[in-house]
C-alpha positions as CSV (number, residue, x, y, z in Angstrom):
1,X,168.2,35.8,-63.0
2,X,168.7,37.1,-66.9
3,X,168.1,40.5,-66.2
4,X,170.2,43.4,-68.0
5,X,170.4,47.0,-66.9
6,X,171.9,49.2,-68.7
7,X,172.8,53.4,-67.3
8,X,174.2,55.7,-69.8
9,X,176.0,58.5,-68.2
10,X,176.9,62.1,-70.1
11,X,179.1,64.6,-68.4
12,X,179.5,68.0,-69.8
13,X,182.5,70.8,-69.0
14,X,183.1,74.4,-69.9
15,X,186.7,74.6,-71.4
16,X,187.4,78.4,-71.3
17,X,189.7,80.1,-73.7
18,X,193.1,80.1,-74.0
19,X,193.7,77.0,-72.4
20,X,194.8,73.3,-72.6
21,X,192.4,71.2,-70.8
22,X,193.1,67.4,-70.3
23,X,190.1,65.6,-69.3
24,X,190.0,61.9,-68.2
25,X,187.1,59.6,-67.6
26,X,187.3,56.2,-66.9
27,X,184.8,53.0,-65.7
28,X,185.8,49.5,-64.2
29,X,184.6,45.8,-65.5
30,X,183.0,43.4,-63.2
31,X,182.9,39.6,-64.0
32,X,181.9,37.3,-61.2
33,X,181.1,34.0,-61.5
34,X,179.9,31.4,-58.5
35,X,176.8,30.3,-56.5
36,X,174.5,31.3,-54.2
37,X,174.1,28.2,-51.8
38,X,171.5,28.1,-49.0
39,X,171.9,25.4,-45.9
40,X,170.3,24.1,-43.6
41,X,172.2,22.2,-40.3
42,X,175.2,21.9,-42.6
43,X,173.3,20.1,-45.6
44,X,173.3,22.0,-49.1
45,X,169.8,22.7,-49.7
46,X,169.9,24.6,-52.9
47,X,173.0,25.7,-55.1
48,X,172.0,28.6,-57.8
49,X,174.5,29.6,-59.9
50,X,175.5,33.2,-61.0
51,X,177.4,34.7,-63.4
52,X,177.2,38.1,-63.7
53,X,179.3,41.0,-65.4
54,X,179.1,44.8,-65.5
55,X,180.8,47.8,-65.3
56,X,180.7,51.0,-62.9
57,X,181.9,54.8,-63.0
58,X,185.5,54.8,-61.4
59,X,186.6,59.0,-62.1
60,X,185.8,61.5,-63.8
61,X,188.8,64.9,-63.9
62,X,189.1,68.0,-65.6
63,X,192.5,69.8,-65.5
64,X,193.2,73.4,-67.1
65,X,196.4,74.4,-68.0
66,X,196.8,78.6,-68.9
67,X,199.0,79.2,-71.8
């Protein structure tokens, strides 16, 4: 519990000339919040909670339009 990660991601793209690239890049956010419960014959044993929040690489596109 407590632990950060943290990934840095770098993309690179060759845009030729004469043209009118769009490029889109995009990530999702991640919150979740609960417990972790552990049983034992249907009695709650231990109850831990979490609450954890990140985010992940959804896309990443390159399109070229030629004047």
């Amino acid at each position: 519990m407590g632990e950060t990660d943290t990934v840095e991601v770098s993309l690179t793209w060759t845009i030729e000339g004469r043209t009118k690239p769009s490029i889109e890049y995009g990530s999702s956010a991640v919150k979740t919040t609960g417990s972790i419960v552990k049983y034992n014959r249907e009695k709650l044993i231990k109850s831990t909670p979490v609450d954890a929040k990140y985010t992940y690489e959804e896309y990443s596109k390159k399109t070229v339009k030629q004047f």
